[in-house]
Each structure stands twice: as C-alpha cells, then as structure tokens.
N, C-alpha and C positions, 0 to 999 in steps of 0.2 A: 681522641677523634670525635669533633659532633658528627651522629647523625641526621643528616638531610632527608626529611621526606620525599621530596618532589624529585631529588636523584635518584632516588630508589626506583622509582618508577620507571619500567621499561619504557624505550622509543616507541613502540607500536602505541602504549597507552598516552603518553604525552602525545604524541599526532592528535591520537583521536579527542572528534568534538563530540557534545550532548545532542541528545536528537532536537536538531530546532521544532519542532512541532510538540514535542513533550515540554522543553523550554517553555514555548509559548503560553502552553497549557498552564505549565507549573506557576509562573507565574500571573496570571488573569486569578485562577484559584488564587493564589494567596491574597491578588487584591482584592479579591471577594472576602478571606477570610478578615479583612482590615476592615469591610463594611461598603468599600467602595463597587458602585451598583458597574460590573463589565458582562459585555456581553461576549460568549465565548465560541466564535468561527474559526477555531486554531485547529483543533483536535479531531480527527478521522473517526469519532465512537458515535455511533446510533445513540439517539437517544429513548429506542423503547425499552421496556421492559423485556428479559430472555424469556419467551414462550411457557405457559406454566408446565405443560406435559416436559418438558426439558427439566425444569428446575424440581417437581413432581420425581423423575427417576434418579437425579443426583440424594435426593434426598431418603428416597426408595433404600438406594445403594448402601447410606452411611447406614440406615436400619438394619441391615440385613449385614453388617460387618464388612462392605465392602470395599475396606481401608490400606491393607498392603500393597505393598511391591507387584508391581504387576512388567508381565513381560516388557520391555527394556522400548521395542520397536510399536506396542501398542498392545493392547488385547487382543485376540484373534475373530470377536464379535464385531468392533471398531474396524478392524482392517479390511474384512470381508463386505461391513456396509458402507464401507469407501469403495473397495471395486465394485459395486454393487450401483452404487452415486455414479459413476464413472462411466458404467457401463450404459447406464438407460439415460443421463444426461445429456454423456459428450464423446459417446462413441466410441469408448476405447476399453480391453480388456488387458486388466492388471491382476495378477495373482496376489495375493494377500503378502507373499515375500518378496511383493514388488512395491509398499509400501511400506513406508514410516510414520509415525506421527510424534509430534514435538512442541513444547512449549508456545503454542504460537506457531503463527504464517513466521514472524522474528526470525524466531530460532530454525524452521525449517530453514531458511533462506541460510544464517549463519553454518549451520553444519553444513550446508552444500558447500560454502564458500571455504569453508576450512579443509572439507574432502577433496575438492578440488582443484583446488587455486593452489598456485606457491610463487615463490620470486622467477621471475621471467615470463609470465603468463600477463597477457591483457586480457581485458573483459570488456566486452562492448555494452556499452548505456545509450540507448537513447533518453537525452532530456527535449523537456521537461523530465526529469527522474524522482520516484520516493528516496526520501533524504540519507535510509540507511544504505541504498545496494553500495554507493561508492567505497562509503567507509568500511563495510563487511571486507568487500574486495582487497583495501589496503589491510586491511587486520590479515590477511590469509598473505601478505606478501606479494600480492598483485599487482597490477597497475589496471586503473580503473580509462577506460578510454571515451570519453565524451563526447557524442554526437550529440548537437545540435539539430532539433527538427525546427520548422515553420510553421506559425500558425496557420498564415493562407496554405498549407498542405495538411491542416485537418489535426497539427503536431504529431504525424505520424512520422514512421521512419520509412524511407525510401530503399528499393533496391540500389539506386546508385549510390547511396551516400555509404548502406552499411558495405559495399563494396569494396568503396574509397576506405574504408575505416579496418579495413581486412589487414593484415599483418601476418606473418610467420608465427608470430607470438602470442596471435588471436586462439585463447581458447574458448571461451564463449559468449554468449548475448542472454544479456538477461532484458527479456521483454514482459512488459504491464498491460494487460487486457482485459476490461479498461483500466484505464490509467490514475492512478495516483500521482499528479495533481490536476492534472487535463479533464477528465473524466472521458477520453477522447478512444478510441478501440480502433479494429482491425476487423474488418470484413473477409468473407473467405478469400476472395478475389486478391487483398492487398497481403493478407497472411502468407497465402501459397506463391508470391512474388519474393518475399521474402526466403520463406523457407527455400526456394529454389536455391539461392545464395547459399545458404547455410548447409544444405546437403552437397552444392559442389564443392563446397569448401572445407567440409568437415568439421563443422562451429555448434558445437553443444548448443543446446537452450533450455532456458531456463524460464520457465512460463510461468508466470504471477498469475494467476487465474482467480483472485479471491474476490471482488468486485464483480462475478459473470452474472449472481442472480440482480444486480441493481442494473438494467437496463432500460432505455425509452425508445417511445416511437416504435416499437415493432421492432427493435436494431436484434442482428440473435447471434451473440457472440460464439464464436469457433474455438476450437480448443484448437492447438499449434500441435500435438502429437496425434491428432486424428488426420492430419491433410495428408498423409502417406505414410505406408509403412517403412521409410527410409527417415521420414520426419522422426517418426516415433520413435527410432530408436536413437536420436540422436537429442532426444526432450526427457526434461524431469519437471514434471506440471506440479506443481504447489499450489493448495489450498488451505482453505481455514473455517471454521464456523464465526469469527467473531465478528464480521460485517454482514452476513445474508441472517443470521441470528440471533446477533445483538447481545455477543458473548465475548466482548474483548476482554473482559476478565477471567474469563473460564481458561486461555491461555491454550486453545485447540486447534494445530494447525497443521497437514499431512503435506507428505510430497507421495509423486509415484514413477516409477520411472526404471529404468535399467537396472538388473538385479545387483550387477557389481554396485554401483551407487549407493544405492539404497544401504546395501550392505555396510559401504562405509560410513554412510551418513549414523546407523543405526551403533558401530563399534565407535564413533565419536560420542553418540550420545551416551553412553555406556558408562563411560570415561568423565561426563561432567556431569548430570542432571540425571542421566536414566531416566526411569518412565514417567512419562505427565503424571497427574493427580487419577488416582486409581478412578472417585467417582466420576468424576468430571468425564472419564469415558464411557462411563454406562450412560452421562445425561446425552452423550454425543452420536450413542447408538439410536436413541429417542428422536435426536434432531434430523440426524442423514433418512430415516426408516418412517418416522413420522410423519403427520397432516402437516405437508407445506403449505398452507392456505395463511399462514404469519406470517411468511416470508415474500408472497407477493403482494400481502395488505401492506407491508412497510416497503417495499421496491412502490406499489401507487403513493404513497403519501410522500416519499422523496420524490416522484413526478412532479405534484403537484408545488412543492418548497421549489424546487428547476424552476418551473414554469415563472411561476409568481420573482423568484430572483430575477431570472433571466430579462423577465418585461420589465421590472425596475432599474438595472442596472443598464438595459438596452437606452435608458432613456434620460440617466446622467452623462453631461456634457462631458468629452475627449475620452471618455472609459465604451473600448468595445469588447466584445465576449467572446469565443468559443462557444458554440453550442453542444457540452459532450454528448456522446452517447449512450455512456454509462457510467458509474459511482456517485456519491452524492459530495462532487465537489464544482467547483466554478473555478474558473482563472483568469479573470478579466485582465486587459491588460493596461495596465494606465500609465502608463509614459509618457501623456500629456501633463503629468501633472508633477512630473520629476523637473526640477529646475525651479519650483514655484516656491512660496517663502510662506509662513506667515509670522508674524510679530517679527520679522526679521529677520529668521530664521532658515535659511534654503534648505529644500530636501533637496539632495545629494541622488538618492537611489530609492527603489521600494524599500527598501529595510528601514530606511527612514522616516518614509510614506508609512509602512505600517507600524512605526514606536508613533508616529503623531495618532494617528488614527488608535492607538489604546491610550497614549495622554488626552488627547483633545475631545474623542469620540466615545470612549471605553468602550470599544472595540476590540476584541482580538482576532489578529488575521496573521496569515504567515505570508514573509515576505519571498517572491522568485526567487531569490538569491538561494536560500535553501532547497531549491527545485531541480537550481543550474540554471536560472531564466530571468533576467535583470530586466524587471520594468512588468511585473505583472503583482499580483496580491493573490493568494487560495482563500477560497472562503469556503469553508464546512457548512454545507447546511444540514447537518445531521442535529436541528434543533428544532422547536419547536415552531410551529408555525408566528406564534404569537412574538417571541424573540426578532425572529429571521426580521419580521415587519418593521422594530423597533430597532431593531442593529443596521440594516439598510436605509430608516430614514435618518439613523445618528450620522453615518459615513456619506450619506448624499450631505447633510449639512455641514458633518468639516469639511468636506472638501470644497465646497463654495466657499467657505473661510480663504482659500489659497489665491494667493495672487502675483 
C-alpha cells in the first residue's frame, strides 16, 4: 500500500486556508529577499522598536535564571498587573483566576474557540472580519455566521441585523473594537444597543479589545464587559501587548472573563503549549506597570500616517474611504476600478486589483476578499512615514494605468 500524504490529513486541516495577511506578507519578504524593491502594507505589525525598559527586564529576567516552566495560566505578577490594567483602564474588576494569558491575542482567541464552540453551535461575525475568527470557528466544529455591515453605517454592526442573525444555535458574537480591518469602533451608545440584544438573548461575547490604545480624534473606546453587570458576565475581553507595544513577536496575549472559562481555556492550554515564554512575562509586567508615554507617542505618529493617508487617498479618482476611528489600518473602497483592464488584462475583483498593484506597483495590500468585503483593499500603515509617501504615490500611478 503507498502511503498518501495529503490523505493523511484530517478534514478539519485540509478545509483550513493560510492567514492571507501572513501570505501576503510572506511573500512581498521573499520578493524583497530576490532584490526586488516592495513596499509592504500587508501586515498588521508596528513598526517601532519594543520600548527599552520592556526589552531591559526580559533581559533582566534571563540574568537572573529566569528561564523554567512557569505556572501554566501566567505568573501570578502578570496576572495581577492585567487586573490591575483592567481595572484603572476600563473599568472592570478581575481576579487574577479570572485571567489567562497565551501565546498571542492568536491563541487566546483559538483556546476560547476550542473551549467553547463544537458542531452545532453558530458564531456571530460581523464583517468586515480579522481573517482568522472564521476559520478558528470551523476548526472548533462550528459554524461561523456572517454578517455583513455598511459602510454608510460606519461598518458597524446594527441591533437589527445582529437580531436577524440570532438563531437557536447562536452561541456567540465575536466583536473588534476597533476593528481589524476597518479601523472603524463602537461608542458607548452603539455598544449598550448591542449588548441589549445579547443579554436578552443570552449570546456570549467575545471582545477583541487589542487595537483600544490606537485611537483619533478624541474617540474613547468602551470595553463591552463594563456596560452592566449582566454584560459582564456574559463577555470574555481579550487583549495583547503586541499592537499598543510593538511586541508581536514577544507572542503576549490575555483574556479575562468568567472563571469557568477561563478555567478551561487555561486546562486546554495545559494540554498543548502550556505557559508562554517565562521571560517574556516579566518584560510584560514592565510594559502593563511601566511609563506609558511610548505608547501614546506611537498611537500620535499612527495619527499622523491616518491623516497624510486619508488626504491622499481622499483625492484619487473613484477610491473613497472610511474614516476609522481606531487601529492603524484603512480600507478604501475601490470598486470603481474592478472591471477595468490593463494590457488586456480585466480585474475580475480586489484580489486581482491587489496581485496588480504588487506586479505593477510593488505594493503589498490585502485584498477584501480576506475580510469577507469584495471591492475594498487594507492598507497597513504601521510603516514609516517615508514608505507610506512612496507606496501611495506607486498605487496612485498604477491605477491611472487602468482603463
């Protein structure tokens, strides 16, 4: 008998795709490693440097032997200066066995999704959506259920729609505030609309909350388990240091929430990964406890990359914009320019629009399509000012190419 690799493989694994955004990434890198000059608006990572006093205590740490196995759910200094975050942030008190912390915002999200989800269970998404909640969903046996928002509605999710999207077999809504790839959020007003719904209904949530220090305008995002204590006890809020810190490689990312939860989130991770990287918690104690004065200097300087984007792209012809309110992403929408050719050529859809735009432009953008949003493009401006200028006048020129 040969054996067949690609049989081997479980249903759940063949299903599943590669993160388009990591894709993207992966390759613009490689065309850079060939020589070829791209520029890269694919990828959701800051690009400053992680704070020295953070990088300072992980270092601290390895000196000092602080290299083993550490509790499973977090260190008990870690956890503590998470309820501690929580509490003078965003309102809410957690007991230290009321948090987890895990590989990554990634992983927190996946062990929720494993703890809770199974076959017969839907999950509510409003898209635009981050590329992995669907597929976490299907991995856990779920069914992932897609709302659709509007732009002219701010791409927010509506009380009527999550409504209509209610089901028997509605176990819960996983909501982005702000949003990956909108950058578009929830005021308290539109939040506690929502959560009405969700507490008549009895619909977990599951709150993204890691984009809350990237904010403009004054906007002051809400946490979803502070609008009542009925909300709260029906939310498990997820965070991360690797967006307000500049630490997606450190792989540091907590939830907090109901103690059963938690609980099981913490016996899943037991089971695969056990505890993050011992230092990398002491540099975390550093980050949550330390001078945030680097975290609002790079929240201004993604202002100003918004700004300078937003009046460029406000001012190429058939592309109009979103204004979000928080993260450092854009989602212009250009569907005027779907149907257009060049050398012959028709774009079909943005996925097409954006393989021209890294052929033509060397550009990397990610296309809607990976959003759940056909006829928009993400563009990352977590890059330097100097780039951003160079990458939006390459993409204003291909697309004047089109006809």
């Amino acid at each position: 008998m040969t054996f067949a690799p690609k049989e081997a493989l479980s249903r759940r694994i063949r299903a599943l795709n590669p993160s388009p955004t990591m894709a993207i990434d992966g390759k613009a890198k490689e065309m850079k490693a060939r020589g070829i000059d791209v520029i890269g608006f694919g990828v959701g990572e800051p690009d400053f440097d992680t704070p020295e006093p953070i990088k300072e205590a992980a270092i601290r740490a390895l000196h000092e032997g602080f290299t083993k196995y550490t509790p499973v759910a977090g260190i008990h200094d870690l956890r503590e200066a998470i309820c501690e975050k929580f509490k003078k942030e965003n309102g809410l008190d957690y007991a230290p066995d009321q948090v987890v912390v895990s590989n990554g915002g990634k992983h927190v999200l996946f062990n929720l999704a494993l703890a809770l989800f199974q076959e017969g269970d839907e999950v509510i998404i409003p898209a635009p959506y981050w590329v992995t909640y669907p597929d976490q969903i299907q991995l856990a046996g779920a069914t992932p259920v897609i709302v659709s928002t509007r732009e002219e509605d701010g791409f927010l999710l509506t009380p009527s729609l999550l409504e209509k999207a209610v089901s028997p077999k509605t176990k819960a809504i996983i909501l982005n505030s702000p949003s990956n790839p909108t950058g578009a959020a929830y005021d308290r007003r539109q939040m506690e609309e929502i959560a009405r719904v969700c507490v008549k209904k009895g619909i977990l949530v599951i709150s993204d909350e890691i984009y809350e220090h990237i904010v403009y305008n004054g906007f002051e995002p809400v946490s979803f388990a502070a609008l009542s204590p009925e909300a709260y006890n029906l939310t498990v809020t997820v965070n991360g240091l690797s967006k307000s810190y500049a630490m997606t490689g450190w792989r540091i990312g907590y939830a907090a929430g109901p103690k059963e939860i938690i609980e099981a989130c913490v016996n899943l991770q037991s089971q695969s990964t056990s505890n993050i990287t011992s230092f990398a918690q002491k540099a975390a104690v550093v980050a949550l406890k330390g001078d945030q004065a680097p975290v609002r200097t790079m929240a201004e300087e993604f202002a100003k990359r918004r700004k300078y984007l937003l009046d460029r792209i406000d001012r190429i012809p058939g592309v109009r914009c979103f204004h979000p309110q928080g993260a450092f992403y854009l989602f212009p929408n250009v569907s005027a320019y779907i149907g257009k050719s060049f050398n012959g050529n028709r774009i079909n859809n943005s996925e097409e629009l954006a393989q021209y735009l890294l052929d033509e432009a060397r550009v990397a953008l990610v296309p809607g399509e990976a959003f759940g949003a056909q006829g928009y493009l993400r563009i990352s401006y977590a890059a330097s000012m100097e780039k951003i200028k160079e990458g939006i006048d390459r993409i204003e020129a291909a697309l004047k190419k089109l006809a």
